[in-house]
C-alpha positions as CSV (number, residue, x, y, z in Angstrom):
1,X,82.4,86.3,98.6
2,X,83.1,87.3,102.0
3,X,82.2,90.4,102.7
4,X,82.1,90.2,107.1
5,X,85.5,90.4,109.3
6,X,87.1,86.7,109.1
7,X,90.6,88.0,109.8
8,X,92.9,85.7,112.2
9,X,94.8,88.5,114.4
10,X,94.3,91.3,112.0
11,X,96.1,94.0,114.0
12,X,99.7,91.1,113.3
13,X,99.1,91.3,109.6
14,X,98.2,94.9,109.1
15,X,101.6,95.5,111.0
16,X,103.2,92.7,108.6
17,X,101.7,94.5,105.8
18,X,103.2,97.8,106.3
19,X,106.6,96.1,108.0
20,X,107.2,94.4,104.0
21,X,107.3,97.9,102.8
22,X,109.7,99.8,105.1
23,X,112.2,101.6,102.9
24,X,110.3,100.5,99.4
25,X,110.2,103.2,96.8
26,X,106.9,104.1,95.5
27,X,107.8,101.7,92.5
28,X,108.7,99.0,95.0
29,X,105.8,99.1,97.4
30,X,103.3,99.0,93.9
31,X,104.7,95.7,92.1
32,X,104.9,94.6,96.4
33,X,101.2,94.9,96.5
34,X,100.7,93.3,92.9
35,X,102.5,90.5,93.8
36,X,101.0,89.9,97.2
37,X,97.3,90.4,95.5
38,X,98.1,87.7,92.5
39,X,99.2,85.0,95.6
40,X,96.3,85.7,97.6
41,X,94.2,85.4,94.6
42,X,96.0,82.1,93.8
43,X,94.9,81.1,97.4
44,X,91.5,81.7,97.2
45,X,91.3,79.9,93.3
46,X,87.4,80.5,92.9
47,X,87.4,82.8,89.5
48,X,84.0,83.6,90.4
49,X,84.9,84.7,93.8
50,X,87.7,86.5,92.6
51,X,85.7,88.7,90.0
52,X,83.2,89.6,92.9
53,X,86.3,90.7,94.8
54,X,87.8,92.9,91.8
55,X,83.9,94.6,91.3
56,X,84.0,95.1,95.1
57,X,87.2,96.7,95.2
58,X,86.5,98.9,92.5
59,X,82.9,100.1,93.4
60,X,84.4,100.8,96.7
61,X,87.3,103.3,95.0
């Protein structure tokens, strides 16, 4: 797992992030981010990877 900055233009896709939920109820915006997590995680494929991720994620909660 990655775990150092290896963003391409990070400031463009935090703005496209938060652009894709304009006017999304609270609902809306939740099954957004759902849906936009199980792509990336179908982009990065590695199932060991991704349950480094998902510990990472939640130790960081």
């Amino acid at each position: 797992m990655i775990t150092t900055p290896n963003w391409q233009d990070a400031d463009t896709f935090y703005e496209q992030l938060l652009d894709a939920q304009v006017n999304l109820s609270p609902e809306q915006q939740q099954a957004f981010c759902a849906r936009l997590v199980l792509l990336l995680a179908n982009q990065v494929g590695d199932a060991a990877v991704l349950t480094e991720c998902i510990q990472a994620a939640r130790e960081a909660g």
